[in-house]
N, C-alpha and C positions, 0 to 999 in steps of 0.2 A: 138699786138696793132699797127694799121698802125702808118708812120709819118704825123701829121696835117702838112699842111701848106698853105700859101697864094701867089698867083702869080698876082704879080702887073708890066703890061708894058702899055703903054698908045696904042699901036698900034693892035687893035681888034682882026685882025686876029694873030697875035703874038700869044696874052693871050688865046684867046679862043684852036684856034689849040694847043697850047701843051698842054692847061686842058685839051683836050679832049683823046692827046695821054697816059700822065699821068693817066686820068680816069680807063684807065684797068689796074692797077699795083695795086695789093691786099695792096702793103704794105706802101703806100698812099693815102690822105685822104684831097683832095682837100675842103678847109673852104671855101674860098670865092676865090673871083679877086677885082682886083681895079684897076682905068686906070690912078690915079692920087696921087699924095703925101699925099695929105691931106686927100682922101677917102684911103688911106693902110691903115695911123695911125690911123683911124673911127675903122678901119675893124679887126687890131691886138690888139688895145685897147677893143672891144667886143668881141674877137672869142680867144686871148691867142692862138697862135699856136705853133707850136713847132720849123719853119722855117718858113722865109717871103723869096720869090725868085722876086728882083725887080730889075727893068729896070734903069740903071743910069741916063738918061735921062727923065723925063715925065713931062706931066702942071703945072705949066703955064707958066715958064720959059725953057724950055728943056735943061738946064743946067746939075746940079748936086743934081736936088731933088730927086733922089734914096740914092744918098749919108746920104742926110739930113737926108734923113728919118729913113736909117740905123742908125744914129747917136742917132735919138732920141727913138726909139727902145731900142736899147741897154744900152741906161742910164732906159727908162721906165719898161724895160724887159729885163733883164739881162741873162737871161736864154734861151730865145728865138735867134738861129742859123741865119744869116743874109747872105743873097749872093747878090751881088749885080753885075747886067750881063751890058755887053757894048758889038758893036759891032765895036771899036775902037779901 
């Protein structure tokens, strides 16, 4: 059974080009994208995935709502694997 998961970076080309490299990997199983904090938690609150891989950075602050979001994940889905990337 592949790994689900969700890849949330606000920056298009980011997110899209590595779903797509991702894409050919059998033992993955891309659920969605999300380009914002508040659309991840939309998107792992309806799809339950197995990993969320997000951007520390994203809208509407480009602060630390990757962070957050991880935060609130992990109290909502405890079980659900969190990575959370920076280019910093």
């Amino acid at each position: 059974m592949p790994l689900r998961f969700v890849l949330a970076d606000d920056n298009y080309l980011v997110r899209e080009g590595t779903a797509a490299l991702l894409a050919g990997i059998p033992e993955f199983e891309l659920v969605a994208t999300a380009a914002s904090e508040s659309e991840l938690l939309a998107i792992v609150d309806e799809h339950i995935p197995d990993v969320v891989v997000a951007d520390i950075r994203m809208p509407p602050t480009f602060t630390t709502e990757g962070i957050k979001a991880a935060r609130v994940i992990r109290e909502r889905h405890p079980r659900i694997g969190v990575l959370v990337l920076s280019s910093y």
